[in-house]
C-alpha positions in Angstrom: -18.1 29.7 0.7 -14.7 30.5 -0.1 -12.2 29.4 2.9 -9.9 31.7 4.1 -7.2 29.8 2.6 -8.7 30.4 -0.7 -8.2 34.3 -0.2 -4.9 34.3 1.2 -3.3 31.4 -0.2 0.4 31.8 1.2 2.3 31.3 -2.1 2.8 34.1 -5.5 0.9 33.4 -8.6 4.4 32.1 -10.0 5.6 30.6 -7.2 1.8 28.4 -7.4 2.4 27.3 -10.7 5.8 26.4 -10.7 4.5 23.8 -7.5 1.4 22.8 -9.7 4.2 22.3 -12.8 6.9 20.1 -10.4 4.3 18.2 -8.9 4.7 15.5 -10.8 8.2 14.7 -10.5 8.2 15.3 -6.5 4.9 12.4 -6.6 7.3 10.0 -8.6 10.5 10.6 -6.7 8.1 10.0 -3.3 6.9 6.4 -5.0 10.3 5.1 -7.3 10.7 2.1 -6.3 7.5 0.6 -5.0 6.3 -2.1 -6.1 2.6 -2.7 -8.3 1.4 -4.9 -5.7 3.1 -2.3 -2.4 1.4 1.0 -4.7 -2.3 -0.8 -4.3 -1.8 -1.6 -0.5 -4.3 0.4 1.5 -3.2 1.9 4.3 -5.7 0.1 6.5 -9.6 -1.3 5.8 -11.7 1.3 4.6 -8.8 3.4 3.5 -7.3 4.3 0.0 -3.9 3.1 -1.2 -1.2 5.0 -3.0 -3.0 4.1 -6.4 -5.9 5.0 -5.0 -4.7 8.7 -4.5 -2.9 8.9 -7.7 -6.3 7.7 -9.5 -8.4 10.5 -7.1 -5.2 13.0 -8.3 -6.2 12.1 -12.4 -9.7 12.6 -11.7 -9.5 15.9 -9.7 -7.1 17.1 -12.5 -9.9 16.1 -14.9 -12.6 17.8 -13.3 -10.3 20.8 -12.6 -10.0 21.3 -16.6 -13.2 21.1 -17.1 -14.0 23.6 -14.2 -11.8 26.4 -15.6 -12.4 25.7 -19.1 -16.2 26.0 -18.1 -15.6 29.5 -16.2 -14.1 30.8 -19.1 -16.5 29.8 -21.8 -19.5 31.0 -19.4 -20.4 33.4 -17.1 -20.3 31.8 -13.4 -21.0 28.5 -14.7 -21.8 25.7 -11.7 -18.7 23.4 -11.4 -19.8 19.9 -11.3 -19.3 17.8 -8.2 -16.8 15.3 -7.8 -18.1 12.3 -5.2 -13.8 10.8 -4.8 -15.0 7.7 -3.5 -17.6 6.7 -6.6 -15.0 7.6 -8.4 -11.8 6.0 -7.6 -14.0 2.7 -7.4 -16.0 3.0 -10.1 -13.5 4.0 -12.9 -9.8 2.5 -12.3 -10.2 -0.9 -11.4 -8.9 -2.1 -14.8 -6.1 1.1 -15.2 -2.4 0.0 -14.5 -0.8 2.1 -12.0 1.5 3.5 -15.4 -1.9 4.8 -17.0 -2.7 6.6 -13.8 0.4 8.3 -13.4 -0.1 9.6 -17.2 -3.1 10.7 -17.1 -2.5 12.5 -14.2 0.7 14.4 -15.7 -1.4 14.7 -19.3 -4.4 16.7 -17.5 -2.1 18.8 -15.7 0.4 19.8 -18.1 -3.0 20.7 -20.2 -4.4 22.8 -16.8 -1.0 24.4 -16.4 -0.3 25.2 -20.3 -3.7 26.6 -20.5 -3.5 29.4 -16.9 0.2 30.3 -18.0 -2.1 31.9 -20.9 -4.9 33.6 -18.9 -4.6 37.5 -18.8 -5.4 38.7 -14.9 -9.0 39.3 -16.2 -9.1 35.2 -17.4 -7.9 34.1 -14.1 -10.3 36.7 -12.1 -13.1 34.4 -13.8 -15.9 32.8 -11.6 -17.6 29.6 -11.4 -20.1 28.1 -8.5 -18.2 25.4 -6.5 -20.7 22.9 -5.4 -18.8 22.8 -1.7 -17.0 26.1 -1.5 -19.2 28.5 -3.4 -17.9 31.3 -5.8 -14.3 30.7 -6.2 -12.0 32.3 -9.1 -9.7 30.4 -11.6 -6.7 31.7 -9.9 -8.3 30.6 -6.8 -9.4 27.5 -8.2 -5.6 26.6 -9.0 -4.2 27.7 -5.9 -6.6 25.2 -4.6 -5.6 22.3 -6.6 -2.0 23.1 -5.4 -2.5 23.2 -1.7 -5.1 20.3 -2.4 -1.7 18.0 -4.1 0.0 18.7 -1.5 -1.9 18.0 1.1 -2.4 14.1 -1.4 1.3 13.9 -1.1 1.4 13.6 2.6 -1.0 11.1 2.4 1.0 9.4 0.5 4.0 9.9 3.0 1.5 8.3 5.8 0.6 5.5 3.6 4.0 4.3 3.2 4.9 4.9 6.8 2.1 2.9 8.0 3.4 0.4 5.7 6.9 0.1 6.2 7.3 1.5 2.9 10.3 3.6 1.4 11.2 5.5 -1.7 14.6 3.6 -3.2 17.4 6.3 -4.0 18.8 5.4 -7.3 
């Protein structure tokens, strides 16, 4: 079912997409600097590293296109699941950390471009979420922004664990 953060998400419509649109430039200013061999450092056994979130990031944009694109081409279509951890193993072991990072910012510039369009009747489209039910396209945005943001801390803990820091210049 939908959470009650998915019907009262705190932030405007704009003020959602202009977090979903600077996203990518707030991820690279948290990581300039690091290292290849620092970025696929886990933060402990059995946990993901920075990569490993930015590749998780790519795919959940993926899936996120296809999930609105879906709920408007059909009515309340069933969005297809996304298992992270099959994922993030399965499909990025041979990706540098550079083709991560773009195919990250192309499937969200293509997301973004594509709701900046969407009339109010667009965005109040439905589709079945496998985990949280019936959720709109609006919805399923502002879902994708709390859900970045909450990536982003990991990615703060990650370094902190690790003794890692940003560089300034």
């Amino acid at each position: 079912m939908a959470t009650e953060s998915d019907l009262t998400h705190p932030l405007s419509w704009p003020d959602t997409l202009e977090r979903l649109r600077d996203f990518q430039s707030r991820l690279l200013l948290a990581i300039h600097g690091l290292g290849e061999t620092d970025l696929g450092r886990p933060e402990r056994d059995g946990r993901w590293s920075i990569r490993d979130v930015v590749a998780h990031l790519g795919d959940f944009e993926m899936v996120t296109g296809l999930r609105i694109r879906s709920a408007l081409a059909d009515d309340r279509p069933a969005y297809m699941r996304l298992n992270q951890e099959r994922f993030v193993a399965a499909l990025h072991q041979h990706d540098s950390f550079a083709e991560l990072i773009e195919a990250l910012g192309f499937h969200r510039r293509a997301n973004v471009a594509l709701v900046e369009r969407l009339s109010d009747a667009e965005l109040a489209r439905e589709g079945e979420h496998p985990e949280y039910g019936t959720l709109t396209i609006r919805q399923t945005m502002a879902r994708v922004q709390r859900h970045q943001e909450k990536h982003l801390r990991q990615i703060e803990a990650i370094k902190s664990t690790l003794g890692l820091h940003a560089s300034d210049s």
